[in-house]
PyMOL CGO cylinders between C-alpha atoms (Angstrom):
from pymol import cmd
from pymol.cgo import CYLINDER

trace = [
    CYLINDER, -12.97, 19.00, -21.22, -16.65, 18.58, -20.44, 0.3, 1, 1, 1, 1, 1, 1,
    CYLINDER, -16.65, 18.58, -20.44, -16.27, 14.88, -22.33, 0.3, 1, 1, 1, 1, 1, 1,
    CYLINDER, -16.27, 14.88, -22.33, -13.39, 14.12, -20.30, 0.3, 1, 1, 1, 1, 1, 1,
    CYLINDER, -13.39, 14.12, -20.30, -15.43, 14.96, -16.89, 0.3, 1, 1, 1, 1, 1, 1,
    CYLINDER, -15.43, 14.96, -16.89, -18.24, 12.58, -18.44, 0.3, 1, 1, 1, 1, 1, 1,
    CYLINDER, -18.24, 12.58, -18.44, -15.51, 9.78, -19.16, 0.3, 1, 1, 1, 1, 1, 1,
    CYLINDER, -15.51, 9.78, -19.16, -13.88, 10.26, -15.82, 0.3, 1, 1, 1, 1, 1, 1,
    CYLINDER, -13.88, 10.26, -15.82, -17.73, 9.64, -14.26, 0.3, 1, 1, 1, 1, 1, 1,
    CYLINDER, -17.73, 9.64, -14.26, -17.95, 6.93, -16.46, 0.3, 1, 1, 1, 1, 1, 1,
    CYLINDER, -17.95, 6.93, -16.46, -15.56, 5.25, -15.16, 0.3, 1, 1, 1, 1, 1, 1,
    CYLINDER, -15.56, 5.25, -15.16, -16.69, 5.80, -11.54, 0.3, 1, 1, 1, 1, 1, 1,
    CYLINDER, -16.69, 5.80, -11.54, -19.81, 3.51, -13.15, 0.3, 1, 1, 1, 1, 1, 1,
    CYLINDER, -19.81, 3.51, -13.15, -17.44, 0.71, -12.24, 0.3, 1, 1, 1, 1, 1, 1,
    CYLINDER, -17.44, 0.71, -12.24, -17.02, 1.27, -8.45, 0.3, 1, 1, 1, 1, 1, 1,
    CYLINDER, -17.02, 1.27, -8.45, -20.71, 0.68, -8.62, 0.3, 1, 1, 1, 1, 1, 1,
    CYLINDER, -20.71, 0.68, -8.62, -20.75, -2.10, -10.75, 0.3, 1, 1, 1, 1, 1, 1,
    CYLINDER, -20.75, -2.10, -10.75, -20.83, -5.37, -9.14, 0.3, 1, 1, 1, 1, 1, 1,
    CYLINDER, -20.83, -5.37, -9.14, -19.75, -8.54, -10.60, 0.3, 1, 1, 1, 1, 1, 1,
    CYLINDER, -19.75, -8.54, -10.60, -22.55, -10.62, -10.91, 0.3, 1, 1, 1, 1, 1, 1,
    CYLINDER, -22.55, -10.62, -10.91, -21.07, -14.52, -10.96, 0.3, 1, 1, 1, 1, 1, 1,
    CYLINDER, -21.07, -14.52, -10.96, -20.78, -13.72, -7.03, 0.3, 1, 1, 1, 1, 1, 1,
    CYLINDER, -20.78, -13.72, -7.03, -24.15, -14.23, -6.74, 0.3, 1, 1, 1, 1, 1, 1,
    CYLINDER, -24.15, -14.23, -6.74, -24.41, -18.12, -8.48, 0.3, 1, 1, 1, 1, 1, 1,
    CYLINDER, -24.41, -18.12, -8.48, -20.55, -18.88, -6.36, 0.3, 1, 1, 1, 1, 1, 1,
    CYLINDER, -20.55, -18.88, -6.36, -23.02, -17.67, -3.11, 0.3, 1, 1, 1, 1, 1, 1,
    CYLINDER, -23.02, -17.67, -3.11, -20.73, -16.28, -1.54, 0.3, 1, 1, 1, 1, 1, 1,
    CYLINDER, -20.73, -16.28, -1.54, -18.51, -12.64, -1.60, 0.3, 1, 1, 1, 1, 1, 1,
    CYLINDER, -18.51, -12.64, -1.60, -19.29, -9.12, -3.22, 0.3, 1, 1, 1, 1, 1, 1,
    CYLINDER, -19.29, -9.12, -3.22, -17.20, -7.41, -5.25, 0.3, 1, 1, 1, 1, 1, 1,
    CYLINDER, -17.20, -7.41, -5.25, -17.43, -4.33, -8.12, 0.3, 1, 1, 1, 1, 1, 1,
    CYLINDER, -17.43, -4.33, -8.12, -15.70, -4.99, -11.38, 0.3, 1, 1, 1, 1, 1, 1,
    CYLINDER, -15.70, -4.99, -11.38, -13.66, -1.52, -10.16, 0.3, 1, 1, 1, 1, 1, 1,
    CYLINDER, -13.66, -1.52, -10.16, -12.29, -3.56, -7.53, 0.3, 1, 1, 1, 1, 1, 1,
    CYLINDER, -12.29, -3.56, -7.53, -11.58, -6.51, -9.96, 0.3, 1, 1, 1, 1, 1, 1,
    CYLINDER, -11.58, -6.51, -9.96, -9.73, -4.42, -12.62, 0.3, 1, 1, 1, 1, 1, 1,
    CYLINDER, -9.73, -4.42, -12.62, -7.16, -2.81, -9.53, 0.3, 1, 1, 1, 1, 1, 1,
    CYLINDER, -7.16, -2.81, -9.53, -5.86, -6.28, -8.54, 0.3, 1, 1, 1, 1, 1, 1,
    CYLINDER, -5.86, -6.28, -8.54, -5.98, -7.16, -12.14, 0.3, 1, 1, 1, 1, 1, 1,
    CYLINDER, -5.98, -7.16, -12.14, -3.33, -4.17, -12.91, 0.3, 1, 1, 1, 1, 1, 1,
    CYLINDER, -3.33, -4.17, -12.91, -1.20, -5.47, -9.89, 0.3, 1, 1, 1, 1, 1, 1,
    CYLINDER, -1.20, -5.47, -9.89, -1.20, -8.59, -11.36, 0.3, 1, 1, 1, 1, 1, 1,
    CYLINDER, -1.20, -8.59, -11.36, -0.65, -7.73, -14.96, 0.3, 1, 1, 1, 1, 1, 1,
    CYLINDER, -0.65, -7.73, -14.96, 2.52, -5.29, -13.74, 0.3, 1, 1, 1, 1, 1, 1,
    CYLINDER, 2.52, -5.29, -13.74, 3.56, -8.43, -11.58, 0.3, 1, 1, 1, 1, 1, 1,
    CYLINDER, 3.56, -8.43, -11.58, 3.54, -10.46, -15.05, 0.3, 1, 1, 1, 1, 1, 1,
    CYLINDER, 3.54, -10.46, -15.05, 5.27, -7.55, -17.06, 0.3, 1, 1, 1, 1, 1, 1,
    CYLINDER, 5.27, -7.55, -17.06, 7.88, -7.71, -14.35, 0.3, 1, 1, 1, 1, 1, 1,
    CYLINDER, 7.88, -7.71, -14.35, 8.45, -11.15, -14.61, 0.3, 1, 1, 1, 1, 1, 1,
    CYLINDER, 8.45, -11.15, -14.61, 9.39, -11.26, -18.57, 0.3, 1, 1, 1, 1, 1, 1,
    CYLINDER, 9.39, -11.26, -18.57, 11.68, -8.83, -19.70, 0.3, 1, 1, 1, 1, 1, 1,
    CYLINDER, 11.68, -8.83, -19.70, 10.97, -8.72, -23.45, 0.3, 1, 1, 1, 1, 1, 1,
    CYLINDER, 10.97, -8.72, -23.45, 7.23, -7.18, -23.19, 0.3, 1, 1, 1, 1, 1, 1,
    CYLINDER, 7.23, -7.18, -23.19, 5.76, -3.86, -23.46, 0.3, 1, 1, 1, 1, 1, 1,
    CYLINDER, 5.76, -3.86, -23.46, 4.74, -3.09, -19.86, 0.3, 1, 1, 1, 1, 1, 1,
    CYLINDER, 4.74, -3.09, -19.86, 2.38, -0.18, -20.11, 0.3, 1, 1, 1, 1, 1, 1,
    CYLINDER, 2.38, -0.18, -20.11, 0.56, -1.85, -22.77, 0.3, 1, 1, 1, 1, 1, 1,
    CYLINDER, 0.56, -1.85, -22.77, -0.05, -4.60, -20.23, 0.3, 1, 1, 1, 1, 1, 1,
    CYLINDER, -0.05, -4.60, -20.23, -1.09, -2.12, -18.10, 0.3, 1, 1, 1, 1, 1, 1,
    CYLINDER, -1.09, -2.12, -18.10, -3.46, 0.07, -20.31, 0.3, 1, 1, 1, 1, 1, 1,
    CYLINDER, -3.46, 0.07, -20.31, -5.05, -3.24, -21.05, 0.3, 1, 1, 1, 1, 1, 1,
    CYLINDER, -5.05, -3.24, -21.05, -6.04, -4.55, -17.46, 0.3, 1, 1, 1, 1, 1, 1,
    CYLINDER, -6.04, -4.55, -17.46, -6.87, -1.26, -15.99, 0.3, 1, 1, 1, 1, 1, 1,
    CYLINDER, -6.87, -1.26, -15.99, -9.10, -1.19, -19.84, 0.3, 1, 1, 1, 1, 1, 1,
    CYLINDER, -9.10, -1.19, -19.84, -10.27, -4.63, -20.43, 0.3, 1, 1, 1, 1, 1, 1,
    CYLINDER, -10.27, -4.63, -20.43, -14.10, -4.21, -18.78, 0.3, 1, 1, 1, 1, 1, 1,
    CYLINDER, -14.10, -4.21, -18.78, -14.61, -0.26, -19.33, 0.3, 1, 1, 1, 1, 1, 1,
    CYLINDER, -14.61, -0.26, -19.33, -17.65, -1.39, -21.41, 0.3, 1, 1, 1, 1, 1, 1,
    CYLINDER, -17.65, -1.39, -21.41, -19.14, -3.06, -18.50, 0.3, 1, 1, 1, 1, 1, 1,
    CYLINDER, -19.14, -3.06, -18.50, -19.62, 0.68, -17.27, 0.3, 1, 1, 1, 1, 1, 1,
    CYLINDER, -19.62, 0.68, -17.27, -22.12, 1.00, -20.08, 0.3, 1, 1, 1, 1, 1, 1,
    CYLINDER, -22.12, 1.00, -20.08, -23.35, -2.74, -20.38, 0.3, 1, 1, 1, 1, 1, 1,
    CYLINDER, -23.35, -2.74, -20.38, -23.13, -4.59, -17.26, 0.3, 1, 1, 1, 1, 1, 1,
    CYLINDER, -23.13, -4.59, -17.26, -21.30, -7.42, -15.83, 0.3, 1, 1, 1, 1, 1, 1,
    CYLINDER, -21.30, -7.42, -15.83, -22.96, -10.42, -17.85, 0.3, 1, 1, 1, 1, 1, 1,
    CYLINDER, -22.96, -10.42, -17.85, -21.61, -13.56, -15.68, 0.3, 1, 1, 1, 1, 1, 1,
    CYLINDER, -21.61, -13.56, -15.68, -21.03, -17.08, -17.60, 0.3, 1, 1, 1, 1, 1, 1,
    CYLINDER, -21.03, -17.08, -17.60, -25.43, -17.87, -17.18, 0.3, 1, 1, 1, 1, 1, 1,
    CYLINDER, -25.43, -17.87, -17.18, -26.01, -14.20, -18.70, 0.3, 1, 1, 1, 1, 1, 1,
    CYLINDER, -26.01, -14.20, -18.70, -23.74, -15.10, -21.41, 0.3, 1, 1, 1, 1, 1, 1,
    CYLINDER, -23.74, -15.10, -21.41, -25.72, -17.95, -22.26, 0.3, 1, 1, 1, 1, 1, 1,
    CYLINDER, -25.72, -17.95, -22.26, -28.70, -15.79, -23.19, 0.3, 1, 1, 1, 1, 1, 1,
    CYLINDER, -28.70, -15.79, -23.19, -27.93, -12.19, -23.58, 0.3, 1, 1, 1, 1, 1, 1,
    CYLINDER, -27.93, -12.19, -23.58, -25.11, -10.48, -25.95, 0.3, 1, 1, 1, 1, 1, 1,
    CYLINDER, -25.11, -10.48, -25.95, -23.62, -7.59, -24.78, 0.3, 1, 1, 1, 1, 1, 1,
    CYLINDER, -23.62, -7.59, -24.78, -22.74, -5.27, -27.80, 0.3, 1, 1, 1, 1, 1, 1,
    CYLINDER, -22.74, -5.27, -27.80, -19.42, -4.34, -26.03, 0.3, 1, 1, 1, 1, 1, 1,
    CYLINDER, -19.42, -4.34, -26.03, -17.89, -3.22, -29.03, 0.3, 1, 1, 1, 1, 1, 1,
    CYLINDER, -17.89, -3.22, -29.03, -20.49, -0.21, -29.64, 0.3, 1, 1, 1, 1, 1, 1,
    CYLINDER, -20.49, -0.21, -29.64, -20.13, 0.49, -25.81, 0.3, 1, 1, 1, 1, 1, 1,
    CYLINDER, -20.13, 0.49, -25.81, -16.24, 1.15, -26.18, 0.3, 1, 1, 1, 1, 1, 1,
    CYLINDER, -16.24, 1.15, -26.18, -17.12, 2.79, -29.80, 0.3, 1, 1, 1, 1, 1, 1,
    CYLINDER, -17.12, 2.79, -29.80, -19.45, 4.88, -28.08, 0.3, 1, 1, 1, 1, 1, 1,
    CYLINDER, -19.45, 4.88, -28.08, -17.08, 6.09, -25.83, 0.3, 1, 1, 1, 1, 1, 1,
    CYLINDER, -17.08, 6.09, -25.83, -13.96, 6.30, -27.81, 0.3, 1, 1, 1, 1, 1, 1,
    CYLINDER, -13.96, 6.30, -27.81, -15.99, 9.03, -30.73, 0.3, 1, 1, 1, 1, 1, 1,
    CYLINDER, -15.99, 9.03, -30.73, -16.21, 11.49, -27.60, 0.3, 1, 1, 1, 1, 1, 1,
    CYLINDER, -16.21, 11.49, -27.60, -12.75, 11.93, -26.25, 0.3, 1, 1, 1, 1, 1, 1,
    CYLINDER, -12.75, 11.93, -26.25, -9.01, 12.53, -27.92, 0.3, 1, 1, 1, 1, 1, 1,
    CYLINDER, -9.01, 12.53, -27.92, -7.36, 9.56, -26.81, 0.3, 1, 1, 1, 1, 1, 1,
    CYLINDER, -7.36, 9.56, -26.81, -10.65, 6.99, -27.48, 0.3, 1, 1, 1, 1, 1, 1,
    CYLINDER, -10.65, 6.99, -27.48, -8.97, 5.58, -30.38, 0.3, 1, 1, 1, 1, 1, 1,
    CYLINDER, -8.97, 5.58, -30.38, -6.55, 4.42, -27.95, 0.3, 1, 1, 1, 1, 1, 1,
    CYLINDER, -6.55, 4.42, -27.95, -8.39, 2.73, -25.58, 0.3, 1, 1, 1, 1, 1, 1,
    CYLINDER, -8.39, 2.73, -25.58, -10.13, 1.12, -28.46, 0.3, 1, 1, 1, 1, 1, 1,
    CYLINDER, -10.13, 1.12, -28.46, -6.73, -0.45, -29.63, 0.3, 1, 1, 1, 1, 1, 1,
    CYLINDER, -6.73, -0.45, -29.63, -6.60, -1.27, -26.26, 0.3, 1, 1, 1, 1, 1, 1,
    CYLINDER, -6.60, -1.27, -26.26, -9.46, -3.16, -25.77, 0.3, 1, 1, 1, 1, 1, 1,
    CYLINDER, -9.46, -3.16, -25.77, -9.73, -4.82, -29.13, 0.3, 1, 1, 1, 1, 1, 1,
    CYLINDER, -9.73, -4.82, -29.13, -5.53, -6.62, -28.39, 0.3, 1, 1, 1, 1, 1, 1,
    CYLINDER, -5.53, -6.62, -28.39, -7.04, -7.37, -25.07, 0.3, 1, 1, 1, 1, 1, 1,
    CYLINDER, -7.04, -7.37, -25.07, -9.90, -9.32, -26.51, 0.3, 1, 1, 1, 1, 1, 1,
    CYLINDER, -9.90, -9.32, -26.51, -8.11, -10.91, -29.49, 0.3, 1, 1, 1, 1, 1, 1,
    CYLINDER, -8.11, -10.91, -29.49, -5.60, -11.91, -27.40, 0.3, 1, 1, 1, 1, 1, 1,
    CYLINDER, -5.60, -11.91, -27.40, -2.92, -12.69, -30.41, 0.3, 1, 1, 1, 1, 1, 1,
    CYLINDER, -2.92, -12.69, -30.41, 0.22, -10.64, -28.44, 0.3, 1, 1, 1, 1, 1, 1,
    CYLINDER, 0.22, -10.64, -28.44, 1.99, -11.68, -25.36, 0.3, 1, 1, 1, 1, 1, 1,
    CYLINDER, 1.99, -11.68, -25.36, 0.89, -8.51, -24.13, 0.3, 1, 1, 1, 1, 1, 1,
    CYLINDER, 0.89, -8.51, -24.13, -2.56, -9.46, -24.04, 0.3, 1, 1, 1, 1, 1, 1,
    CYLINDER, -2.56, -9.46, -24.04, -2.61, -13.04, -23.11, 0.3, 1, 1, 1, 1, 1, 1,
    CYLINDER, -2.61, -13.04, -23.11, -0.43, -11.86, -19.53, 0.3, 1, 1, 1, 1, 1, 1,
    CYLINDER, -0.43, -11.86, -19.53, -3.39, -9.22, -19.43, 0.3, 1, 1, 1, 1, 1, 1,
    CYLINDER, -3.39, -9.22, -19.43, -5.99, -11.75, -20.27, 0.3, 1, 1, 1, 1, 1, 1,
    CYLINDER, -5.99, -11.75, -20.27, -3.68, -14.00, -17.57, 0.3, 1, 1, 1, 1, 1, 1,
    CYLINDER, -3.68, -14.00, -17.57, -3.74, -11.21, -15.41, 0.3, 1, 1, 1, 1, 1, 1,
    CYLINDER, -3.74, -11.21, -15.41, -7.86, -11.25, -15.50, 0.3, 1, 1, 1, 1, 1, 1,
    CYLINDER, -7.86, -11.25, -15.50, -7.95, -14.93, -14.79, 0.3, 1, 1, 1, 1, 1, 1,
    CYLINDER, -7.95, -14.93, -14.79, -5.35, -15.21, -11.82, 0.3, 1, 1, 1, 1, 1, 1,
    CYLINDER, -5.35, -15.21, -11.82, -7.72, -12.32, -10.17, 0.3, 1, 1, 1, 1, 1, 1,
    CYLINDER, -7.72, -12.32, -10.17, -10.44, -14.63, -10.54, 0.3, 1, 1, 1, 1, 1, 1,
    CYLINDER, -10.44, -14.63, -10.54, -8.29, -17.53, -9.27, 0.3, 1, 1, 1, 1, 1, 1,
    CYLINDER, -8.29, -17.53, -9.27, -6.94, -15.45, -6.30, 0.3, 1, 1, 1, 1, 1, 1,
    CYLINDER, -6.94, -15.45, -6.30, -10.56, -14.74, -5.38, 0.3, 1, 1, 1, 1, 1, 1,
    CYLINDER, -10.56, -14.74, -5.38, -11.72, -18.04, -5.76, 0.3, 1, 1, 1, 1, 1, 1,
    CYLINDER, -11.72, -18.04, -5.76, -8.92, -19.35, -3.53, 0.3, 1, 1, 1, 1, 1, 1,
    CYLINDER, -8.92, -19.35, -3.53, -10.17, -16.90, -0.98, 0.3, 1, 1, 1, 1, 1, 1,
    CYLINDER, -10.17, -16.90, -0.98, -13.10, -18.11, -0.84, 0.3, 1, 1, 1, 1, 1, 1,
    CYLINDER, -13.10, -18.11, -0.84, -12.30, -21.36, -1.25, 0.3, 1, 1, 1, 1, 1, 1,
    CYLINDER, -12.30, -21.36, -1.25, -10.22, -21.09, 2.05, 0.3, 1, 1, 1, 1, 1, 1,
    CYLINDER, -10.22, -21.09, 2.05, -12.89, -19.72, 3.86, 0.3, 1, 1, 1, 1, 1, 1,
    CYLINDER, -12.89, -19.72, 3.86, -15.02, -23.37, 2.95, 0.3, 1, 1, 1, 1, 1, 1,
    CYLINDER, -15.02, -23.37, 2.95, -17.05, -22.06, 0.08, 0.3, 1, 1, 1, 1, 1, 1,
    CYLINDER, -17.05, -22.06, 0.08, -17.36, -25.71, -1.66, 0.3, 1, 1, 1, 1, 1, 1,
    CYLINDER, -17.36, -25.71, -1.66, -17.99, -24.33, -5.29, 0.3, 1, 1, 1, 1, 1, 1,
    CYLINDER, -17.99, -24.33, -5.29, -14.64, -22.05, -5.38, 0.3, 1, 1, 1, 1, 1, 1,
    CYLINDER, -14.64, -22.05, -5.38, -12.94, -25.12, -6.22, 0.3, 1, 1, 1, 1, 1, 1,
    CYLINDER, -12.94, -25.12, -6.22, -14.71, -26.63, -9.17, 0.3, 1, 1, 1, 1, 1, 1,
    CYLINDER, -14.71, -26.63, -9.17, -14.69, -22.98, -10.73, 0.3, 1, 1, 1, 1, 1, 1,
    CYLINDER, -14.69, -22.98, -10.73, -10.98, -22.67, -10.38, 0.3, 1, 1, 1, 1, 1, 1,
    CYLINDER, -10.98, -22.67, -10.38, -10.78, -25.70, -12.63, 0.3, 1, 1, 1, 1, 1, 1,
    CYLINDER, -10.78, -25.70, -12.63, -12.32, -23.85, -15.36, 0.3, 1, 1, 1, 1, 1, 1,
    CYLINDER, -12.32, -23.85, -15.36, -10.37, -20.72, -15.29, 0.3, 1, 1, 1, 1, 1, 1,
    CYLINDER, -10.37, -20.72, -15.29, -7.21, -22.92, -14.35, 0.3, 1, 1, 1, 1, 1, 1,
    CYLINDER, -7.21, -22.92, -14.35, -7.75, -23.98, -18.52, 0.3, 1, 1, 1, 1, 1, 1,
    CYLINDER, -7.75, -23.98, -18.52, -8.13, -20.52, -19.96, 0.3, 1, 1, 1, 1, 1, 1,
    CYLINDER, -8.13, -20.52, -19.96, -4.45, -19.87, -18.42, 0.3, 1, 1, 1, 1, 1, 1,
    CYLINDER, -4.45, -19.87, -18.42, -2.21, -18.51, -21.40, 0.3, 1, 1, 1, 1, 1, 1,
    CYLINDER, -2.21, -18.51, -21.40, 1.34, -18.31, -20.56, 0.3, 1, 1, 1, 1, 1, 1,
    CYLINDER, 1.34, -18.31, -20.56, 3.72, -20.52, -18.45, 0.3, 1, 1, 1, 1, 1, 1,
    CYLINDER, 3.72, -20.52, -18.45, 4.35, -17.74, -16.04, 0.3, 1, 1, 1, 1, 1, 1,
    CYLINDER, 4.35, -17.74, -16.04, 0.82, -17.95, -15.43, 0.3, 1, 1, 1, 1, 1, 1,
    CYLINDER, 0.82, -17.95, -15.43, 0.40, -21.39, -14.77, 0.3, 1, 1, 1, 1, 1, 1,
    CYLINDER, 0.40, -21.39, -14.77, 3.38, -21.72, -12.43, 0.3, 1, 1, 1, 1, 1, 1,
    CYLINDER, 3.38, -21.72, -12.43, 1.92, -18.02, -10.37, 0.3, 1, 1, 1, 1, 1, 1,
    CYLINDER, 1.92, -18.02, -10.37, -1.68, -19.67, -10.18, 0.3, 1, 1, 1, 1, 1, 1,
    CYLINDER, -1.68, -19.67, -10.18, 0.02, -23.10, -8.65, 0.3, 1, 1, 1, 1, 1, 1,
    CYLINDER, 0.02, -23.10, -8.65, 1.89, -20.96, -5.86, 0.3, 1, 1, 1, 1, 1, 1,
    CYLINDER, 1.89, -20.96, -5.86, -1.28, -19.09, -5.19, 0.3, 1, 1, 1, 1, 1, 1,
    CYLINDER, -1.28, -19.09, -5.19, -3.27, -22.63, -4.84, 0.3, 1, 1, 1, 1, 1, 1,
    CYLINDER, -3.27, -22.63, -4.84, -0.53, -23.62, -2.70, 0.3, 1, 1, 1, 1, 1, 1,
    CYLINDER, -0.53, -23.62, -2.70, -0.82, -20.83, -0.48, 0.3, 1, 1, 1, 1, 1, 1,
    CYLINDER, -0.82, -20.83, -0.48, -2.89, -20.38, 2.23, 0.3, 1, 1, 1, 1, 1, 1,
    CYLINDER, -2.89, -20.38, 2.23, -4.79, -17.07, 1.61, 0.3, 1, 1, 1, 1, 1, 1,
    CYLINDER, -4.79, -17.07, 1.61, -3.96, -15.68, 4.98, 0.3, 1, 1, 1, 1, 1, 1,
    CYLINDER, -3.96, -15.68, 4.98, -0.36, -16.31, 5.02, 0.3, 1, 1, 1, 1, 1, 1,
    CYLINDER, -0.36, -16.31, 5.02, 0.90, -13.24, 4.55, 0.3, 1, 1, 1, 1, 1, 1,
    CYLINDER, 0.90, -13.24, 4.55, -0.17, -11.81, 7.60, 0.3, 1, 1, 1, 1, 1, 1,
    CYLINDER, -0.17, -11.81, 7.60, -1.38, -14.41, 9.81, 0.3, 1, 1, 1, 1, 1, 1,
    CYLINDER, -1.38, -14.41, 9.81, 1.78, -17.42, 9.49, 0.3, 1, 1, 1, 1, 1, 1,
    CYLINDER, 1.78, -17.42, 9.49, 3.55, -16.42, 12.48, 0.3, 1, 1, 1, 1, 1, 1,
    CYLINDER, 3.55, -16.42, 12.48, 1.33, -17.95, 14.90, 0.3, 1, 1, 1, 1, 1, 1,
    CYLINDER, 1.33, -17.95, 14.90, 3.32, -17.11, 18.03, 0.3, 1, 1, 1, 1, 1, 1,
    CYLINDER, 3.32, -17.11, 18.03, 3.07, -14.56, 21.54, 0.3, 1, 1, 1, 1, 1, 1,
    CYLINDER, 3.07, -14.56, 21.54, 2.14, -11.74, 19.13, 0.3, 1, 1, 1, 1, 1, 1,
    CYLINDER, 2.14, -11.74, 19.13, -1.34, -12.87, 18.42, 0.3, 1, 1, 1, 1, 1, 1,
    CYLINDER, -1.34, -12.87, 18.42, -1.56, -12.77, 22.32, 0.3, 1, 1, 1, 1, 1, 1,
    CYLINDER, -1.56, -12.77, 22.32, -0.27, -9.89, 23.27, 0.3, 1, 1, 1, 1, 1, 1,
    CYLINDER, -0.27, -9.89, 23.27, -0.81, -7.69, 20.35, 0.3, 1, 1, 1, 1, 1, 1,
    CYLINDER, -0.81, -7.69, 20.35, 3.23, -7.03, 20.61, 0.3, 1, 1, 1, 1, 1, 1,
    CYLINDER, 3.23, -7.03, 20.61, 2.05, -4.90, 24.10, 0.3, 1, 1, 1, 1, 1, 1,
    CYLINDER, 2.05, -4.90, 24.10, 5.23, -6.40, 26.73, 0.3, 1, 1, 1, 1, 1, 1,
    CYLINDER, 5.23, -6.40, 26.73, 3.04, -5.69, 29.90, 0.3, 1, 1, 1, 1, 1, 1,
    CYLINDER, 3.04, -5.69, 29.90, 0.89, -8.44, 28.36, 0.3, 1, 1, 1, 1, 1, 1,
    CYLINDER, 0.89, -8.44, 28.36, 3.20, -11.49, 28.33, 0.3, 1, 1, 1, 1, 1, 1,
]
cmd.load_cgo(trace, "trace")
């Protein structure tokens, strides 16, 4: 159990992890725990959407997919360019000291290679968080968002994908709670007010 209790805190790494290619897009802060949650949303929205996939596997895999960056970091697309994470010994690392590591090895290693449907909607579901995000910023006038969504626009897998990241460009970011733009937002619903 004591392994278990140092994977669990392990994994807690990742709430303190932030995601570095904030820093070049100059705008936003965000941990890569927070990434991987709306990831999962996202990869359960995908699994819902096609009937003929394995579901928790596309789960396992985006609540998975950047474990190692507990243990390595977040390397951003400029890190990349000059330092090689060994992100394969990280997850070995980890999987030689608990029970179920083989699993989250398998895990990983689909995710990565990317050759089942399961893992290109979880690699899909990676991109459209970064597409979400971007389109949040983008909305609130950060000029780069745009020219970055173009790039991760291309490493789009599946059709499902593509069609969910053109309704999300489509969409207003705020829409969901701010598109009825009427006596409410004056008010605050309070009667003795109108």
């Amino acid at each position: 159990m004591q392994n278990i209790a140092n994977f669990l805190f392990e994994v807690g790494m990742l709430k303190k992890t932030p995601r570095t290619g904030l820093q070049f897009l100059g705008s936003g802060e965000e941990s890569v725990a927070e990434h991987v949650f709306r990831v999962a949303i996202i990869g359960y929205t995908l699994a819902r959407l096609h009937s003929d996939v394995d579901e928790l596997k596309i789960l396992k895999m985006c609540f998975l997919h950047d474990l190692p960056e507990a243990r390595t970091g977040d390397l951003n697309y400029v890190n990349k360019k000059y330092v090689i994470a060994d992100e394969k010994k990280a997850v070995q690392d980890l999987a030689e000291t608990i029970p179920f590591g083989t699993d989250i090895q398998e895990m990983i290693e689909e995710f990565n290679q990317a050759e089942t449907i399961e893992a290109r909607l979880a690699n899909d579901a990676d991109q459209l968080e970064l597409i979400l995000m971007l389109k949040e910023h983008k909305d609130l006038g950060n000029r780069y968002a745009e020219e970055w969504i173009s790039f991760a626009l291309k490493r789009l897998r599946t059709k499902t994908a593509h069609d969910l990241a053109r309704a999300i460009l489509e969409t207003d970011s705020t829409s969901w709670w701010f598109k009825d733009k009427g006596d409410w937002w004056i008010n605050g619903g309070n009667p003795r007010l109108k």
